[in-house]
Structures are given as structure tokens and as C-alpha cells.
N, C-alpha and C positions, 0 to 999 in steps of 0.2 A: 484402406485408410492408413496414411500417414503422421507419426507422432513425433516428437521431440517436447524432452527436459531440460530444463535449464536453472543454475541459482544462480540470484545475484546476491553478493555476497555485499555488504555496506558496513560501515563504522558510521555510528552519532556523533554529532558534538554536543547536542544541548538536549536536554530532561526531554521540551517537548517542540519537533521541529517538524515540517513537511519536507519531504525531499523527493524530487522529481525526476520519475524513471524512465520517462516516455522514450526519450530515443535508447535507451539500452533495450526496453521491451521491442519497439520497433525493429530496432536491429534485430535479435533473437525472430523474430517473425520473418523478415529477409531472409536471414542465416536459413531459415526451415525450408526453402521453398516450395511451402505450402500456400497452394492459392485460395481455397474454399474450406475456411472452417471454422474454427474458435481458439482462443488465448484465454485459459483460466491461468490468473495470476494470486496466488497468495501467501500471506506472510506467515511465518511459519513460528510467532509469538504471542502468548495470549498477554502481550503489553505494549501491541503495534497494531495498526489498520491502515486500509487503502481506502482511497479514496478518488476520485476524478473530480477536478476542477479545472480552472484556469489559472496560469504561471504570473498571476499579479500581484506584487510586495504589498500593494493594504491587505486584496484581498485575501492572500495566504494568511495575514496577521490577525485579518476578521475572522477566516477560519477557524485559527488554532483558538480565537477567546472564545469561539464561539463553541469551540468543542468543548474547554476545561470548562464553560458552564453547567455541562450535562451533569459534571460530580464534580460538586466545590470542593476546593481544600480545607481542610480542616474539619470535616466530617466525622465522624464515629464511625468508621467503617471497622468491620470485624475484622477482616484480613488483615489489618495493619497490626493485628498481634503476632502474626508470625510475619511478615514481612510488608515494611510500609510503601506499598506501592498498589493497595486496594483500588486508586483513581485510575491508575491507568489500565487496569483490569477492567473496570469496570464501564470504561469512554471504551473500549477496545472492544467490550459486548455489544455495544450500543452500536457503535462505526460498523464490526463487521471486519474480516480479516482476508473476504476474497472477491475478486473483481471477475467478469466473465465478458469477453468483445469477442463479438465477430470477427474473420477473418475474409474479405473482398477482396479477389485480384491481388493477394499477395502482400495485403496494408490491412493494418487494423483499421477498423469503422469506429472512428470517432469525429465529434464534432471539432469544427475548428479551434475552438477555445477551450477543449478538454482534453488535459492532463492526468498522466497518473503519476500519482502521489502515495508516498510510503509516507505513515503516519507515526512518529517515534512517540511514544508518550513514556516513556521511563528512562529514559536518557542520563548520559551521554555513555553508548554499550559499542563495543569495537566489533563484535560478531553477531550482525544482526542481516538472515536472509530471507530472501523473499522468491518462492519457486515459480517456475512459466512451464507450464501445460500446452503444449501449441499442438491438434490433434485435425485432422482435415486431408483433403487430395491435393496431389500437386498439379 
């Protein structure tokens, strides 16, 4: 069995934004050429998540409101005593911090319309990375 690592290294611009990694992941899967196996991808902050969807400007927009639903602002959160960034701790439990695709013929196994998405909720952080796991036969 065949393995390779990889980070992607990303800068935020905004508090809470999706950003989409799909062809850098892809590429990294190429780059391995490993043809049969798995891509565990994950983000290496307990104030970020992944996620897969589709690359559509409402829908990403219905995402992100749909996410800051899960913990409104202006909560009572405990954490916000030592540092006020409890919500996206806590959207970031909830999300989930690591994605796991198969590896086919050398391409990740995803649907047509799914994307992977780096989920920033504590933004805007210049050193924010996200590792790939690519492990399989070539």
C-alpha cells in the first residue's frame, strides 16, 4: 500500500466564508498516482469544517445562513469568556472537521454536483490548513 501527504495551506478573507478545494484536492489525487483507494481530507482547526456540496452562489449563501443558524449570535456561550469565538467552535462540532472519498481509477468518487468546501467560521486567519491523506495501490 501506497500513501502520500499533503497541506493546503489557505488565507480567509471574511469571519465566515466556503472555499472550494476540489481541483487542488483532485490534483493531489493525480499527483499520488494512486488508482484504488481513499482521500481522507481534514482541517486541522477546531474553528473550521468541510463540507461537500455544489459550487452555486445562492446555494453556498443558503449554506453559510444555514449554518450560523445552528448557534446564533449573541448567545451566552461560556467560551466567550476567554475568547469570543464560542459560535464557530461550536458550528465546527456540529459540521465535522474531516471528509473521507474513495479513490476510482485514479479520480475521487464524487457526484457531479459535489464540491469540497473548506468551511471558515472564524475569519478572516492568513494561516489556515487543511491536510490530504491519499492511501491506496497504484
Amino acid at each position: 500500500m501506497k500513501w502520500k501527504t499533503q497541506i493546503i495551506r489557505l488565507e480567509t478573507q471574511k469571519q465566515f466564508e466556503l472555499l472550494d478545494l476540489t481541483s487542488e484536492i483532485e490534483n493531489e489525487v493525480y499527483d499520488s498516482e494512486i488508482k484504488q483507494g481513499i482521500c481522507i481530507i481534514t482541517s486541522t482547526h477546531a474553528t473550521s469544517s468541510l463540507i461537500i456540496n455544489e459550487n452555486e452562489s445562492g446555494l453556498k449563501e443558503d449554506i453559510l445562513n444555514r449554518i450560523l443558524a445552528l448557534a446564533p449570535d449573541g448567545e451566552n456561550y461560556q467560551h466567550n469568556r476567554i475568547d469570543n469565538n464560542a459560535r464557530a467552535h461550536v458550528i465546527a462540532s456540529i459540521l465535522g472537521t474531516s471528509l473521507t472519498l474513495t479513490i476510482e481509477e485514479g479520480r475521487l468518487v464524487r457526484g457531479k454536483w459535489q464540491n469540497i468546501f473548506f468551511v471558515e467560521l472564524d475569519g478572516p486567519r492568513a494561516n489556515r490548513e487543511v491536510m490530504i491523506k491519499i492511501f491506496g495501490e497504484k
